[in-house]
C-alpha positions as CSV (number, residue, x, y, z in Angstrom):
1,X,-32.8,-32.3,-24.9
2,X,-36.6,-33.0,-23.3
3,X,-36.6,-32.0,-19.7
4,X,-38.5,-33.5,-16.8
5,X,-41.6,-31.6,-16.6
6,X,-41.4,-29.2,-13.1
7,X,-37.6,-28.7,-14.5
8,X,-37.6,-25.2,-15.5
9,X,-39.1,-24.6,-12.6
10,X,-37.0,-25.5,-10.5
11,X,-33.7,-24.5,-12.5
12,X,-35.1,-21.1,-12.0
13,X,-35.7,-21.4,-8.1
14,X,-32.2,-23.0,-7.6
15,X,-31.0,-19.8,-9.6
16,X,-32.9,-18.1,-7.4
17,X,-31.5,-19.0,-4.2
18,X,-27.9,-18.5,-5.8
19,X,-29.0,-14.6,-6.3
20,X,-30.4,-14.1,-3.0
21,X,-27.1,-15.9,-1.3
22,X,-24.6,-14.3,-3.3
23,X,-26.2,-10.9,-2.6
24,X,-26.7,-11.6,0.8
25,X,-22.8,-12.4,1.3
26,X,-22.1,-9.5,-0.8
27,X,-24.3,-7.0,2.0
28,X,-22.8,-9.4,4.9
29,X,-18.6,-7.7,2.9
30,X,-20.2,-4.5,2.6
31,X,-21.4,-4.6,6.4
32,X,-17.7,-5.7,7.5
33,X,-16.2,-3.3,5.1
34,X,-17.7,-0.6,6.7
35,X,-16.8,-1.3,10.2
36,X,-13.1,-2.2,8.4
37,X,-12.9,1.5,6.9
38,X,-14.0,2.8,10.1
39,X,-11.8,1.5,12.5
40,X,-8.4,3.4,12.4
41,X,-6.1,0.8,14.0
42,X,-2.6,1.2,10.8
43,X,-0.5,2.8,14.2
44,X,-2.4,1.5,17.5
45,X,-3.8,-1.9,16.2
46,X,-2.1,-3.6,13.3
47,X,-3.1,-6.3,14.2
48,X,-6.7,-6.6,15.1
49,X,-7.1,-4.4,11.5
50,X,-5.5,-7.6,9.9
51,X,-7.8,-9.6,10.8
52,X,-11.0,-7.3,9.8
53,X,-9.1,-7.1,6.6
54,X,-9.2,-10.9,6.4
55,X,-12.7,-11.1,7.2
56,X,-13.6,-9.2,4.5
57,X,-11.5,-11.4,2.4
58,X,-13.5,-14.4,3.5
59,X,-16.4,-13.0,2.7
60,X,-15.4,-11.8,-0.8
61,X,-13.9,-15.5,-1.4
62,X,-17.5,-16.8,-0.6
63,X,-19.6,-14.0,-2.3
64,X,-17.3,-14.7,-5.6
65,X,-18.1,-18.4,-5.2
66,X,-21.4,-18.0,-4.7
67,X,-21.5,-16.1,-7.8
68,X,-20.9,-19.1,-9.7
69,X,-24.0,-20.3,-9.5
70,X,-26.3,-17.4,-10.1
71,X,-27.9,-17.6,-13.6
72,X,-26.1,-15.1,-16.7
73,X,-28.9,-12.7,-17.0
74,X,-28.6,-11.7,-13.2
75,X,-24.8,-12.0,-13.3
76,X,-23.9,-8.0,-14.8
77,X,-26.4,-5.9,-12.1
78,X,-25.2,-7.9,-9.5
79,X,-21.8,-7.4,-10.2
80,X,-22.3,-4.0,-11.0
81,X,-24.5,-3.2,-8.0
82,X,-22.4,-4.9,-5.7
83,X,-18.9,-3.1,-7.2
84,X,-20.8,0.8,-6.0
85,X,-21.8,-0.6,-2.5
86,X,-18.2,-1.4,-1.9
87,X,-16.7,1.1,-3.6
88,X,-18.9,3.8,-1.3
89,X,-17.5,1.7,1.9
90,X,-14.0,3.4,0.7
91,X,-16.2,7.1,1.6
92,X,-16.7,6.6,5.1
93,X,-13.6,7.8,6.7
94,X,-10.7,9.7,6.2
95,X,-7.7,7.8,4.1
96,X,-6.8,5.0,7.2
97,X,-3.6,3.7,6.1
98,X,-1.8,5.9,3.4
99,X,-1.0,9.5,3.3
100,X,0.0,9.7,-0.1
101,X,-3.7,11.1,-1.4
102,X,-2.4,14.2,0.4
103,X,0.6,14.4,-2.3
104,X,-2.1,14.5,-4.9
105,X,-3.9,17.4,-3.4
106,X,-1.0,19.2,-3.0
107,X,0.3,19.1,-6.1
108,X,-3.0,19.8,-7.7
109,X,-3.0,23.1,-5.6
110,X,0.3,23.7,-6.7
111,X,-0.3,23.1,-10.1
112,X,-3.6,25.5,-10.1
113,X,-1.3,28.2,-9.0
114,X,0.8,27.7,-12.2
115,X,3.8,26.3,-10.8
116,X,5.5,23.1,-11.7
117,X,5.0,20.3,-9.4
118,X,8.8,19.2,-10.2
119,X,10.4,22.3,-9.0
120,X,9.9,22.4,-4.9
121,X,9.2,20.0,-2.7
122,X,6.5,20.8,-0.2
123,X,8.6,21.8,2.7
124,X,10.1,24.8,0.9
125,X,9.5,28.1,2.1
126,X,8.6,29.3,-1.5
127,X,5.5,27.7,-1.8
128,X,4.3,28.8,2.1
129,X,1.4,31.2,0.3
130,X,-0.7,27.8,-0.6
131,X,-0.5,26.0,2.4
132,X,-3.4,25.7,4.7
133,X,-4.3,24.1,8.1
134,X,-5.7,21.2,6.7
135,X,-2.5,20.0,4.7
136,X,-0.4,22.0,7.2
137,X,-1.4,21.4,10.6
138,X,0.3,23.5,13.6
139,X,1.1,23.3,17.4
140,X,-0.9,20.5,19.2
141,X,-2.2,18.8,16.0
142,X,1.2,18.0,15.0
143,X,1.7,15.4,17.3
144,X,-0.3,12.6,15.1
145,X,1.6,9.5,14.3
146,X,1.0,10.1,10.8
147,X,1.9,13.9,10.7
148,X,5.5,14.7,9.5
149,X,7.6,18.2,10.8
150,X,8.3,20.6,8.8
151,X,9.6,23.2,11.0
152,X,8.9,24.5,14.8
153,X,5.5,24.0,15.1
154,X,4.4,23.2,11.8
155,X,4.0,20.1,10.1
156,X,2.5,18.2,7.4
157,X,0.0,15.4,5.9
158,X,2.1,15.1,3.3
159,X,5.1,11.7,3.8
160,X,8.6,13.3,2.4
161,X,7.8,16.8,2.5
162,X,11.5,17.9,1.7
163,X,11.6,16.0,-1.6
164,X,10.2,16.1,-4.7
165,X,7.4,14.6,-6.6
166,X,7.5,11.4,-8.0
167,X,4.1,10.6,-10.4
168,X,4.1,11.3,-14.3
169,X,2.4,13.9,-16.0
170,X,-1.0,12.2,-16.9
171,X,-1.2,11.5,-12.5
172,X,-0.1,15.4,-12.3
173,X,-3.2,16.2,-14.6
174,X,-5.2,13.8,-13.0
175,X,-4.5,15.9,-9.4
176,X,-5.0,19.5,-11.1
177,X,-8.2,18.3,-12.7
178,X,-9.4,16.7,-9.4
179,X,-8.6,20.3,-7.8
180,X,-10.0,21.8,-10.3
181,X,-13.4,20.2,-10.0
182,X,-13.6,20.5,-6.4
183,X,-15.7,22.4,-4.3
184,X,-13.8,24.9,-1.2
185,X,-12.8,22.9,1.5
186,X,-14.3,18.9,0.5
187,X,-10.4,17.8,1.3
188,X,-10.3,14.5,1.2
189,X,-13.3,13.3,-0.3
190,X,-12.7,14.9,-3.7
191,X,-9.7,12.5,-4.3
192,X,-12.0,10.1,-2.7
193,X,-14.8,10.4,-4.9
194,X,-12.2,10.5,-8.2
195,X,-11.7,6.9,-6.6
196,X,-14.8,5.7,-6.5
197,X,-16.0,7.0,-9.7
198,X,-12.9,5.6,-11.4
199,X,-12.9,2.1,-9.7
200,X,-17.0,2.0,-10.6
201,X,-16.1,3.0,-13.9
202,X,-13.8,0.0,-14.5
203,X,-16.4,-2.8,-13.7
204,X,-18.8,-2.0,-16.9
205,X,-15.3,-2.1,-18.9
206,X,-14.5,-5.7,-17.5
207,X,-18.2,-7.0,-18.3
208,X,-18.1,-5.8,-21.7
209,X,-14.9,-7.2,-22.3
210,X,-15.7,-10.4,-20.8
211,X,-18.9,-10.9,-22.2
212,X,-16.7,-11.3,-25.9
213,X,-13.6,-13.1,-24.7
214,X,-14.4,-14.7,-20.9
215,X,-17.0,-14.9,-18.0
216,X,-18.7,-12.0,-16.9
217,X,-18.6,-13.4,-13.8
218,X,-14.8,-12.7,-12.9
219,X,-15.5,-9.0,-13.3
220,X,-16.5,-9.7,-9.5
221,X,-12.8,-10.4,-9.0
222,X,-12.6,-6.2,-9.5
223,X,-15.3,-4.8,-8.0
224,X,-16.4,-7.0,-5.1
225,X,-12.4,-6.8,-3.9
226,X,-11.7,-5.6,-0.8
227,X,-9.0,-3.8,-2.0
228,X,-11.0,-1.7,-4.3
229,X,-13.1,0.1,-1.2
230,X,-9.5,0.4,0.8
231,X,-6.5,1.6,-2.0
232,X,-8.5,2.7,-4.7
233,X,-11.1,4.7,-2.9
234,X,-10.1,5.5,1.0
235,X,-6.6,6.2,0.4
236,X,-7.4,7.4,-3.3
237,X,-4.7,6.1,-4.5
238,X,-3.9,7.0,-8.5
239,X,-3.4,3.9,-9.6
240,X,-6.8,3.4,-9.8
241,X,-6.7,5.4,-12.9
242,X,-4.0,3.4,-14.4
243,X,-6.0,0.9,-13.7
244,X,-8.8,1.5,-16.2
245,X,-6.4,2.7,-18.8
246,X,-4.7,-0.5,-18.8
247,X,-7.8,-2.7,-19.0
248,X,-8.9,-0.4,-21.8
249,X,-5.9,-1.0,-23.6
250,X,-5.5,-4.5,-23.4
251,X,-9.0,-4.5,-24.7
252,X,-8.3,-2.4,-27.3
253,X,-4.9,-4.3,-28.5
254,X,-6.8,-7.1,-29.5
255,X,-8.0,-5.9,-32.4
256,X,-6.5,-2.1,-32.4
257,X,-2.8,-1.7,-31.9
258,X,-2.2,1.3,-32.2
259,X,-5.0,2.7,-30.0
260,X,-4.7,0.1,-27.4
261,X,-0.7,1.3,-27.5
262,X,-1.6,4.9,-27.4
263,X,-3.8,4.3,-24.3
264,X,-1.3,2.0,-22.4
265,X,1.0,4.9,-22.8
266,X,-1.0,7.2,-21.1
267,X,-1.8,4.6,-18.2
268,X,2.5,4.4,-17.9
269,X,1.9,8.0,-17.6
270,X,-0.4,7.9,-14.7
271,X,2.0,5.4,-12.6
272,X,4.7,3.6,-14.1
273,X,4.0,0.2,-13.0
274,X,2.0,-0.3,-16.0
275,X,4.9,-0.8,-18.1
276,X,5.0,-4.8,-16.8
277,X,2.3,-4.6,-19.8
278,X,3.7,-4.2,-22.5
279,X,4.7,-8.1,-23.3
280,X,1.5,-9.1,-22.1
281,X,0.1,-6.6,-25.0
282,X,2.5,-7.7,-27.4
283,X,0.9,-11.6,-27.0
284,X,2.0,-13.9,-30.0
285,X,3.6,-10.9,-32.2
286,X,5.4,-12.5,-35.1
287,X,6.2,-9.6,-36.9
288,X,8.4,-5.7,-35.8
289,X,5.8,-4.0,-37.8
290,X,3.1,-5.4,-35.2
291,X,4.9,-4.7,-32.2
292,X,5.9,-1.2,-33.8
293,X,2.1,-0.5,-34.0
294,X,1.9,-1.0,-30.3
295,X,5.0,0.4,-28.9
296,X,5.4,3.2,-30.8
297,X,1.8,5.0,-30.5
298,X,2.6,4.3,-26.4
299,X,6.2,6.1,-26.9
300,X,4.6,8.8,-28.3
301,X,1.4,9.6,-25.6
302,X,4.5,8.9,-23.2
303,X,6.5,11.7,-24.8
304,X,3.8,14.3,-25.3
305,X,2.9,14.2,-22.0
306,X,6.2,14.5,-20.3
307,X,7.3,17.4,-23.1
308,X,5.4,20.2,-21.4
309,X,6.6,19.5,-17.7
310,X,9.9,19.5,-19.0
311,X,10.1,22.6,-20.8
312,X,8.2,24.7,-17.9
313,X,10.2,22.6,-15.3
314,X,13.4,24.2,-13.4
315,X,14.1,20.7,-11.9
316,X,14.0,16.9,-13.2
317,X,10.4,15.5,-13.8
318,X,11.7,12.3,-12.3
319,X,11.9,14.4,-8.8
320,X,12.4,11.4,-5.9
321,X,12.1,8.1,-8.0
322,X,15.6,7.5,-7.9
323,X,15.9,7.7,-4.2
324,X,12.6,5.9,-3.8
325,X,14.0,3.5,-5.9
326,X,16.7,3.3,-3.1
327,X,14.3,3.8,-0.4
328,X,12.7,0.7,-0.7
329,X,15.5,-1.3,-1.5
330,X,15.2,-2.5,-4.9
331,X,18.9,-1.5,-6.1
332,X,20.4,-3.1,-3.3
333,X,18.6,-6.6,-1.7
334,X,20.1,-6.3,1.3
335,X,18.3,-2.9,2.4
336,X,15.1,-3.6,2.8
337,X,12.3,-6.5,2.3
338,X,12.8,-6.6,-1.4
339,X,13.2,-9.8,-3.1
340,X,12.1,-12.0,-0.2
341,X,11.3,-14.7,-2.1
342,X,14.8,-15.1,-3.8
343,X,16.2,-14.1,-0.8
344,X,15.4,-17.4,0.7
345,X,17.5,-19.2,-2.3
346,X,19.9,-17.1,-3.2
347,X,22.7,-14.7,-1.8
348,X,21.7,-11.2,-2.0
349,X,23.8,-9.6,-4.2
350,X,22.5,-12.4,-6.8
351,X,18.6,-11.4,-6.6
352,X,18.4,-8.5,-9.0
353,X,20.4,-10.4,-11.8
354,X,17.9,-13.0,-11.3
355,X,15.1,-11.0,-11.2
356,X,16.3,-9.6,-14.6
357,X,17.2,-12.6,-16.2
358,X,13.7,-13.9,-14.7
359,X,11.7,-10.9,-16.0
360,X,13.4,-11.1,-19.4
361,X,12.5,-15.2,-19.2
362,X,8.7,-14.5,-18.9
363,X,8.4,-11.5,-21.2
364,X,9.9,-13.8,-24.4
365,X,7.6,-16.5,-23.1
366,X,4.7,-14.7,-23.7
367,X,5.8,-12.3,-26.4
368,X,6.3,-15.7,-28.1
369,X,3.8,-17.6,-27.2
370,X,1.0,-15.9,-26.0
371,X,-2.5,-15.4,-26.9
372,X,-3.0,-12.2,-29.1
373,X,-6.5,-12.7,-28.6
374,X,-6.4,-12.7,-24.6
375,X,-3.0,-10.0,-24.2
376,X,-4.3,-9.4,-20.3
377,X,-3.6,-13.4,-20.1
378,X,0.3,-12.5,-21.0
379,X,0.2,-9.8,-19.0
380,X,-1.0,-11.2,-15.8
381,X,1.6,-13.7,-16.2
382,X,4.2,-11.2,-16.0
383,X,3.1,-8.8,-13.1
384,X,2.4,-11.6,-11.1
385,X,5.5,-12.9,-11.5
386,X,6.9,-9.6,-11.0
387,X,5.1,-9.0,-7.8
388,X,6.6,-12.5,-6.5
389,X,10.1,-12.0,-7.4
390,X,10.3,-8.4,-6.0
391,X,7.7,-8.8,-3.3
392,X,6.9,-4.9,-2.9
393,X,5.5,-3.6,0.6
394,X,2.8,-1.7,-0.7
395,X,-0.4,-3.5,-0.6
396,X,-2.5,-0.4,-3.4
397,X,0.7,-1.8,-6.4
398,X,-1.9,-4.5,-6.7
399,X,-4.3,-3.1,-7.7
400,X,-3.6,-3.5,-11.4
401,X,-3.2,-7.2,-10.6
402,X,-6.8,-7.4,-9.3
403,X,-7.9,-6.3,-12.3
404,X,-5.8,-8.6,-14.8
405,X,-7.0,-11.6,-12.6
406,X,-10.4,-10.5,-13.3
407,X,-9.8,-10.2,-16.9
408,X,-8.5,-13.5,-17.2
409,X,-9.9,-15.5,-14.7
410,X,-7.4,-17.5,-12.9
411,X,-8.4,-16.3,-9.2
412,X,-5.4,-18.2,-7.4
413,X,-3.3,-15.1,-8.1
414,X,-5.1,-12.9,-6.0
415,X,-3.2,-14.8,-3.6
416,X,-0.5,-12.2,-4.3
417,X,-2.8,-9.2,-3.6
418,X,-3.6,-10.9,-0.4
419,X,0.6,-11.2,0.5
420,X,0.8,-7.6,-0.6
421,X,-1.6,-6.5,2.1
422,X,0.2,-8.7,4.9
423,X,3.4,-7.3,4.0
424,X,2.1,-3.5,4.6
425,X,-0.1,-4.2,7.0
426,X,0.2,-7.5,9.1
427,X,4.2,-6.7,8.9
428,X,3.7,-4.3,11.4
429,X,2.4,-6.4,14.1
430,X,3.8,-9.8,12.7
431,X,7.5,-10.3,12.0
432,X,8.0,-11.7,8.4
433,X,4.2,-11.9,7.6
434,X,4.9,-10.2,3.8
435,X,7.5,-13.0,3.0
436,X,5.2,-15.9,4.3
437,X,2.1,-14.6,2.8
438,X,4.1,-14.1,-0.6
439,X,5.8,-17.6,-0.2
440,X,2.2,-19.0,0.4
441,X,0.5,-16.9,-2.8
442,X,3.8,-18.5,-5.0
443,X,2.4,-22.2,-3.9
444,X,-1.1,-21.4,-4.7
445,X,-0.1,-20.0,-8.0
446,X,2.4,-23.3,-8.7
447,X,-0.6,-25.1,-7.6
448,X,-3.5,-23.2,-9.5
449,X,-1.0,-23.9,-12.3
450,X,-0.7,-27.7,-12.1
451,X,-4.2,-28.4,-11.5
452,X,-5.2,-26.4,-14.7
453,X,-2.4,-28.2,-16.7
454,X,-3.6,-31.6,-15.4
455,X,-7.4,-30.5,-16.8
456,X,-6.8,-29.0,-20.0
457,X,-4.7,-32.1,-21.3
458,X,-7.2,-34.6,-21.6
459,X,-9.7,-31.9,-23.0
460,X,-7.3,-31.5,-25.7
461,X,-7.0,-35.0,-26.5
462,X,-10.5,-35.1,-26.8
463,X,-10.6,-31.7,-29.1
464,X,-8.7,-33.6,-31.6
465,X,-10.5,-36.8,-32.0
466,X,-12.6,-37.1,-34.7
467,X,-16.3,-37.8,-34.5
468,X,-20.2,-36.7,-33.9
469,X,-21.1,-34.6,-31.0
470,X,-17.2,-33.9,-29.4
471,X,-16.4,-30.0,-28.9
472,X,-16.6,-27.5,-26.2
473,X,-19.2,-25.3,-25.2
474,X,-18.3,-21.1,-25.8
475,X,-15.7,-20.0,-23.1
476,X,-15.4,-24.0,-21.6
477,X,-11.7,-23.9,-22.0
478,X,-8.9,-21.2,-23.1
């Protein structure tokens, strides 16, 4: 095609403007970020915190749309660049809303000391030669909303101190090499920086997959997000690392089973939650031999990294899952703010059979008929619609979400990320803000859904008919 003379010129001011507006909305999240970090308002101001938390959401939503416009060969740095200035937001303060970075550390100590961190729970007198005034704090210190007792006098950082750990072994090595690394008395900010580094990480890792099989542009869905500076970084929360195992996986499973299934077993063994994965790997799997070469390499990395804990354990490796489990309701509806969703339909001794019997729905719909060459597509199908059915209270489980929408692209899901963060958060301040915000993400995904449906039709209609100069451009549709 002949252009207009003048028109390079001004394609490549137009792209220009797009650049210095996208970045300028991205400094403008950073700015608000900060002061959002900052600001330690989880126990005295809920709500006022909500709404710097939706701020910052705003801005993301504009600094992604922005991003749209900005020209391909500027689109990686930007993203990139951007991704570190919000993941250093996440080192400004002390964790603000979770205590469970705390856990990590003192497991890791525990750990060093060559003690298994299945066999006592922090509280117990046994292990009183490792604690310390940091994770231990004593008389008028102890009177923190956040601090839990652990006898007269003396409490702790640490949430449950009288039970015992829940995480997997590769999350247990992850702690004891983070200890391990870290300089005499950084606290905090080691687990913090393991964050950072690890959320960073993850952004290169969703351009290069994207720049095969998507837009590099939704890599901004990861590492512009606030959640990335808040979960992953300031409360250094482990999933983070699961994170990046999983999106190397699904990467890998594409065109390597049994390495992408070897490294999705070691991501289960950082958090479980990764598990939801597995179908979404298994995309469009015809024959057992396949699905062998994925499950059985991630059995296997599961296995060898449990083995050791269990031999040089005393107690169960599964320490307090089962009563977490309990804890937060998901065994019994009727305990808790599990299951909202259904809740509203159904009786509540009927919503775990129907989240089973929806769970098993989805996973055969995409085992069946989903794209081997896009597995995260599958997958993000499936842990969004387990978020929605089970509606968990803990805004950092999305994480991995974040990160499947920005593999795949379909940005009306982060919806759910945003429900996850009213339902920790807002919750507090607002009565049934979770199940709202969650009933709100499920009509934006219905809706994200419909309108994508109602496009692609007619483009298949036209992919099929015959004739000079009819096709798609690379990446158009999916």
């Amino acid at each position: 095609m002949i252009r207009p003379p003048g028109a390079d010129s001004g394609f490549r001011a137009a792209g220009s403007r797009a650049t210095a507006t996208t970045a300028v909305l991205v400094t403008a999240l950073v700015a608000v970020l900060a002061l959002t970090i900052r600001k330690d308002g989880f126990f005295a101001d809920p709500a006022g915190l909500s709404w710097m938390y939706a701020a910052c959401w705003a801005l993301f939503a504009a600094a992604a749309w922005s991003l749209r416009r900005v020209p391909a060969r500027h689109v990686g740095a930007l993203v990139l660049a951007g991704g570190v200035a919000v993941a250093l937001t996440g080192l400004l303060a002390p964790p603000r809303t979770s205590t469970d970075s705390y856990r990590y550390a003192w497991d890791g100590r525990v750990q060093a000391a060559g003690i298994s961190p299945y066999d006592h729970a922090p509280a117990d007198t046994a292990l009183l030669p490792y604690r310390d005034d940091w994770l231990f704090p004593t008389g008028k210190a102890c009177g923190a909303p956040d601090l839990s007792p652990v006898s007269e006098g003396v409490c702790t950082r640490i949430n449950r101190p009288r039970v015992h750990t829940i995480y997997p072994p590769a999350g247990e090595l992850y702690f004891l090499l983070v200890h391990a690394l870290s300089p005499e008395g950084v606290r905090h900010k080691a687990l913090q920086t393991g964050g950072a580094v690890l959320a960073v990480t993850t952004t290169p890792v969703l351009l290069r997959i994207l720049r095969r099989r998507g837009d590099p542009r939704t890599a901004a869905y990861w590492a512009w997000c606030p959640a990335i500076a808040v979960e992953a970084v300031n409360n250094a929360h482990a999933d983070v690392l699961a994170v990046l195992l999983s999106v190397i996986a699904l990467g890998l499973t594409v065109r390597h089973r049994a390495r992408g299934g070897a490294v999705l077993g070691l991501a289960i063994a950082v958090k479980l939650l990764p598990a939801v994965l597995l179908p979404g790997a298994l995309s469009g799997v015809r024959r057992p031999r396949d699905a062998a070469a994925t499950l059985l390499p991630a059995a296997a990395v599961l296995t060898a990294l449990y083995l050791p804990y269990v031999l040089l354990s005393h107690s169960s490796v599964l320490g307090y899952l089962g009563g977490y489990a309990d804890e937060e309701g998901y065994q019994d509806a009727s305990a808790g703010d599990r299951y909202a969703l259904l809740r509203l339909l159904l009786p509540d001794s009927w919503a775990v059979p129907a989240v089973v019997a929806g769970m098993l729905a989805v996973s055969l719909h995409v085992i069946r008929r989903g794209d081997p060459e896009r597995p995260w597509s599958g997958a993000l199908l499936v842990t969004g619609t387990a978020f929605l059915l089970t509606t968990p209270g803990y805004s950092w489980y999305a994480l991995l979400l974040i990160a499947l929408v920005a593999l795949d692209g379909r940005w009306e899901w982060l919806g759910v990320a945003v429900a996850g963060a009213a339902a920790y958060l807002t919750g507090r301040a607002v009565p049934y803000a979770g199940a709202t915000a969650y009933a709100i993400a499920a009509l934006a995904v219905l809706c994200g859904w419909a309108a994508r449906r109602r496009v692609r039709g007619p483009r298949r209609i036209r992919a099929r008919t015959p004739g000079p100069g009819i096709g798609s451009r690379a990446g158009e549709t999916r």
